[in-house]
C-alpha positions in Angstrom: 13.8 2.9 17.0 11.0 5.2 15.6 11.6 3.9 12.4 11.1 0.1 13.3 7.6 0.5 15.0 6.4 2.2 12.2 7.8 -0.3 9.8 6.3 -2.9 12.4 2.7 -0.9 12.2 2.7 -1.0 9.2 3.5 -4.2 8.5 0.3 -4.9 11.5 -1.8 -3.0 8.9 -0.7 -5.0 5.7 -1.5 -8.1 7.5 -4.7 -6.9 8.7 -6.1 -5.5 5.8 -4.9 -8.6 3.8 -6.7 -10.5 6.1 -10.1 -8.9 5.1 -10.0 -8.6 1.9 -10.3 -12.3 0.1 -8.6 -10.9 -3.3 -5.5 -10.2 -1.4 -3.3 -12.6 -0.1 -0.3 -12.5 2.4 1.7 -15.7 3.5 2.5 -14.2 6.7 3.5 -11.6 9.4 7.2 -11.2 7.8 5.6 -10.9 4.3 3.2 -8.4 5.3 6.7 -6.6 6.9 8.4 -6.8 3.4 5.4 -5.4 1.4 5.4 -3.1 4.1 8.9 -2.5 3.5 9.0 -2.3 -0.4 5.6 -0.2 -0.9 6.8 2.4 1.3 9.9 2.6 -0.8 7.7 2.2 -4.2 5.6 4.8 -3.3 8.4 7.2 -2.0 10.1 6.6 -5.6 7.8 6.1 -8.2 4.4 8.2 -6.6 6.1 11.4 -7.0 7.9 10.8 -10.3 4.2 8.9 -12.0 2.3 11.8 -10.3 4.5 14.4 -12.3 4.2 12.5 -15.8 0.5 12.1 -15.7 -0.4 15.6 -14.4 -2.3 16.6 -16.7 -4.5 13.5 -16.8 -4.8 13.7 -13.2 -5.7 17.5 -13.5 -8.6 16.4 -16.4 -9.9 13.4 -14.1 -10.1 15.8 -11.0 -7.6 13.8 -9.2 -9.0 10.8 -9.0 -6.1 9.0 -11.5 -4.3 8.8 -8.5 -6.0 5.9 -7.3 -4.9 4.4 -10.4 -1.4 4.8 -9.6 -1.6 3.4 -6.4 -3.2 0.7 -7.6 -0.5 0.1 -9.7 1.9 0.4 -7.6 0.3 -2.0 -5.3 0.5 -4.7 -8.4 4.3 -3.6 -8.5 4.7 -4.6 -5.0 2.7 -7.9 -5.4 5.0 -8.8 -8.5 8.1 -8.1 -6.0 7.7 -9.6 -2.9 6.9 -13.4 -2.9 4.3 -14.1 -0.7 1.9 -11.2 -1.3 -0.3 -11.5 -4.0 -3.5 -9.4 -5.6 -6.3 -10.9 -7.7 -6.9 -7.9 -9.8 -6.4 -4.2 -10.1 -9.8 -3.8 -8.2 -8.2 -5.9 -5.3 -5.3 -3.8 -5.3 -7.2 -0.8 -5.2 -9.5 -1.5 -2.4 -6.3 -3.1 -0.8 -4.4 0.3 -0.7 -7.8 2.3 0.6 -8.4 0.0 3.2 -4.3 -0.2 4.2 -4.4 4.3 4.1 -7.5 3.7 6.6 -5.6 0.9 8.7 -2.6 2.6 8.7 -4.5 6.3 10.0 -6.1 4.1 13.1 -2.9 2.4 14.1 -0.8 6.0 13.6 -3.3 7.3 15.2 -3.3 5.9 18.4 0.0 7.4 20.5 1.1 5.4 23.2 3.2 7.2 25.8 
């Protein structure tokens, strides 16, 4: 049951964030709950393995490569799920910063 609202949440905080950002496009609430769905597993997959490979990049750049990987992997997600699309990498970028804020409020909040 825990696993649904949070799938749900997220899926809130795709739509939202999709919503304000006019590079990023979502057709609807059950799109926004399948890229909710498919970057979760993306990102549980590929981060860890893409975070490994470019290590020492990320080490030379201070960490801050990392945003490129999430920005590609939010343009791996667009290419996957029909529905959700991303202007550019800059749209996907700001997408994922503004989703990792969205997501922290709606987590955030504990109802009992």
């Amino acid at each position: 049951m825990k696993i649904l609202l949070n799938i749900l949440v997220s899926g809130l905080a795709v739509f939202v964030a999709a919503r304000l950002l006019p590079g990023v496009t979502v057709a609807g609430f059950g799109t926004a709950i399948a890229v909710a769905v498919v970057l979760g597993i993306v990102s549980a997959f590929l981060a860890p393995a893409l975070l490994l490979l470019t290590l020492p990049l990320n080490i030379m750049t201070l960490g801050l490569f990392t945003f490129v990987i999430i920005g590609g992997l939010v343009m791996l997600t667009a290419r996957m799920v029909p529905g959700f699309q991303v202007a550019s990498f800059w749209w996907a970028l700001a997408f994922a910063l503004l989703l990792s804020v969205i997501n922290a409020i709606f987590h955030g909040v504990r109802l009992p």
